[in-house]
Each structure stands twice: as C-alpha cells, then as structure tokens.
DRENDO-1510 file (C-alpha; in Angstrom, 1 decimal, always signed):
<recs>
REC; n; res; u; v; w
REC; 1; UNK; +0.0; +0.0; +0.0 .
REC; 2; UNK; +1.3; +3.3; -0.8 .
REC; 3; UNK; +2.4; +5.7; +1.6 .
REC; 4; UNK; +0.1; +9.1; +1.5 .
REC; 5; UNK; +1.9; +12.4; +2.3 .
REC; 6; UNK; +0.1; +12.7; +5.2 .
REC; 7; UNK; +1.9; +9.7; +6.6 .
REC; 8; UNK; +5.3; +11.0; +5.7 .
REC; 9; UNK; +4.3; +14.4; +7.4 .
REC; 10; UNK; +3.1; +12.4; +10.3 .
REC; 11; UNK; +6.9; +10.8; +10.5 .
REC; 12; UNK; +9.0; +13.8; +10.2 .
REC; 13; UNK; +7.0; +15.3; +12.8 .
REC; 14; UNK; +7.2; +12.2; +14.9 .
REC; 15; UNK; +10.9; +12.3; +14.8 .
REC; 16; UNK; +11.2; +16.2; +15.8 .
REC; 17; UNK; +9.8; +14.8; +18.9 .
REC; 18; UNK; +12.5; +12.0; +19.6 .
REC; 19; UNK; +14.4; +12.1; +22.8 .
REC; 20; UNK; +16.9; +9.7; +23.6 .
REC; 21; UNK; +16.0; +7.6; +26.5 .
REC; 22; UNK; +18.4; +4.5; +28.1 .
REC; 23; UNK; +17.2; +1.4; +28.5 .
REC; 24; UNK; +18.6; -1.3; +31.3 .
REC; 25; UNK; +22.1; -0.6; +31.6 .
REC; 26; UNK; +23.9; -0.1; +28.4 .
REC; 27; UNK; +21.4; +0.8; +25.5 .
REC; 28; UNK; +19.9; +4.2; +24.3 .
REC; 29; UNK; +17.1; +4.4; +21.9 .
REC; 30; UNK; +15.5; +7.5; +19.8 .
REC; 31; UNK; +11.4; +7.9; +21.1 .
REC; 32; UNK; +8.7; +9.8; +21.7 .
REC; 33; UNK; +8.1; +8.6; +25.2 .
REC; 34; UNK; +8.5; +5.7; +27.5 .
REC; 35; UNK; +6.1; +3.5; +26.0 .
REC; 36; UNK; +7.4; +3.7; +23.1 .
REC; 37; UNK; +10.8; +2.8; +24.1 .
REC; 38; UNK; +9.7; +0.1; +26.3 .
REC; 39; UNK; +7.8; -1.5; +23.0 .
REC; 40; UNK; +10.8; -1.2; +21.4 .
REC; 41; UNK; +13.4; -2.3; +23.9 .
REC; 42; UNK; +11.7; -5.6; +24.7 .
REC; 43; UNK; +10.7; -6.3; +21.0 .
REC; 44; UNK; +14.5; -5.9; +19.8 .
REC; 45; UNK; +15.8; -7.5; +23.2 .
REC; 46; UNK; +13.1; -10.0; +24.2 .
REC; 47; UNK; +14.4; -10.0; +27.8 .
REC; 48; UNK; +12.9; -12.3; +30.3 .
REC; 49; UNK; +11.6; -10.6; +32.2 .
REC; 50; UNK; +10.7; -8.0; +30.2 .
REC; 51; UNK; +11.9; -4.3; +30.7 .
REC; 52; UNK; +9.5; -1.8; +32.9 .
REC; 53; UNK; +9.4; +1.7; +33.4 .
REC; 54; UNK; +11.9; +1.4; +36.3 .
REC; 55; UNK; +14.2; +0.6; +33.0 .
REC; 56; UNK; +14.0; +3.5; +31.2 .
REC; 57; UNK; +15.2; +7.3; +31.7 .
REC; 58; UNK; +15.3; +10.0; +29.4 .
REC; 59; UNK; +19.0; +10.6; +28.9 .
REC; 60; UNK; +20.4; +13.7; +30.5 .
REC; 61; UNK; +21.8; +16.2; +28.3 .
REC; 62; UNK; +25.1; +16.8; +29.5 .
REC; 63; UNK; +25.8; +13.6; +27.6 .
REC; 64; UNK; +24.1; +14.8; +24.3 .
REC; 65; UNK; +27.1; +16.6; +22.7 .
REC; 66; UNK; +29.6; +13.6; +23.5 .
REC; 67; UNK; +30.2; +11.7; +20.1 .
REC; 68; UNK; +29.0; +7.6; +20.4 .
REC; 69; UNK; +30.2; +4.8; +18.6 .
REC; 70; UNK; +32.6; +4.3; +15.4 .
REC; 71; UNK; +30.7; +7.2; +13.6 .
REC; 72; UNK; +32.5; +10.2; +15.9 .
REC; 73; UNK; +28.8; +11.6; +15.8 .
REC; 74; UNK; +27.3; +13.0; +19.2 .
REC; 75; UNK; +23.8; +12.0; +20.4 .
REC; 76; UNK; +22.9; +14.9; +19.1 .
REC; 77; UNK; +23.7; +14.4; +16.0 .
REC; 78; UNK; +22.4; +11.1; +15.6 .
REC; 79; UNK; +19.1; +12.0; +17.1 .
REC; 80; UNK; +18.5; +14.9; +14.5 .
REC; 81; UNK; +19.1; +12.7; +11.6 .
REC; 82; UNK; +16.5; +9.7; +12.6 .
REC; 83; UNK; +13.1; +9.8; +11.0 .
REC; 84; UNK; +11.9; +7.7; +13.1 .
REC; 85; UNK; +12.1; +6.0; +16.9 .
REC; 86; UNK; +14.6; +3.5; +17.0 .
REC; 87; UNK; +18.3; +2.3; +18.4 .
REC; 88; UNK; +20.4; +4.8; +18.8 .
REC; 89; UNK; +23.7; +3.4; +20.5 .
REC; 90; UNK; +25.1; +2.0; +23.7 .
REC; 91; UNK; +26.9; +3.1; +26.4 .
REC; 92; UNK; +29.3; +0.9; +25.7 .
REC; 93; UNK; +30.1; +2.4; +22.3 .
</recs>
C-alpha cells in the first residue's frame, strides 16, 4: 500500500519529537516517550523478564554533545538525523 503524504508528514513530525531515553544498563534508543521505548526495547531484546518503566530514563543532556560509537557523531547528531524511533547506541560504544 502506498504511503500518502500525510503519513510522511506524520513521521518527520514524529521524529522532531525523539528524545533519547536508556534502557537497562547499556542501551539508548531514539522515542517519543517511555512507552514507546519500552515497546521497542523488549521487541528488539526480548528480555525475560521483560523491561519496565523502572528501566527506562530520558538521557540527561550533559551527555548529548559527546560523540557515540565508530561514527564520531554526538547524540545529538544522531538523534536529528532519525526519521523515526529507534536504536540509537550503547553506552558501551
């Protein structure tokens, strides 16, 4: 089914709205909001048991202009060029 423009509207507005949020200990994903992350956390994970809102925190933003991962890019960054909710990186990176 083709996508209308409304529906691509829809997603670049959805992803003005993304704030990076860490899940359990190690992983940060682009959202909208908790439940969103949560979804997406335990769908890509499939932990047992699976994560709760006692997982999640909106990350702070004194770590949004460090760069993550191979790329050199800061959270920032990376956040302002998603389209949509997603994994963003890991602490770890």
């Amino acid at each position: 089914m083709p996508r209308h423009s409304g529906d691509r509207n829809m997603t670049m507005n959805q992803a003005k709205h993304l704030k990076p949020f860490t899940v359990g200990n190690e992983d940060i994903f682009a959202a909208t909001d908790e439940a969103q992350v949560l979804e997406l956390a335990n769908v890509l994970f499939k932990t047992t048991p699976p994560y709760g809102l006692d997982d999640v925190e909106q990350v702070a933003d004194r770590f949004l202009n460090r760069p993550w991962g191979s790329t050199g890019k800061t959270l920032q960054e990376q956040l302002a060029a998603r389209t949509e909710s997603g994994y963003l990186a890991g602490w770890q990176d």
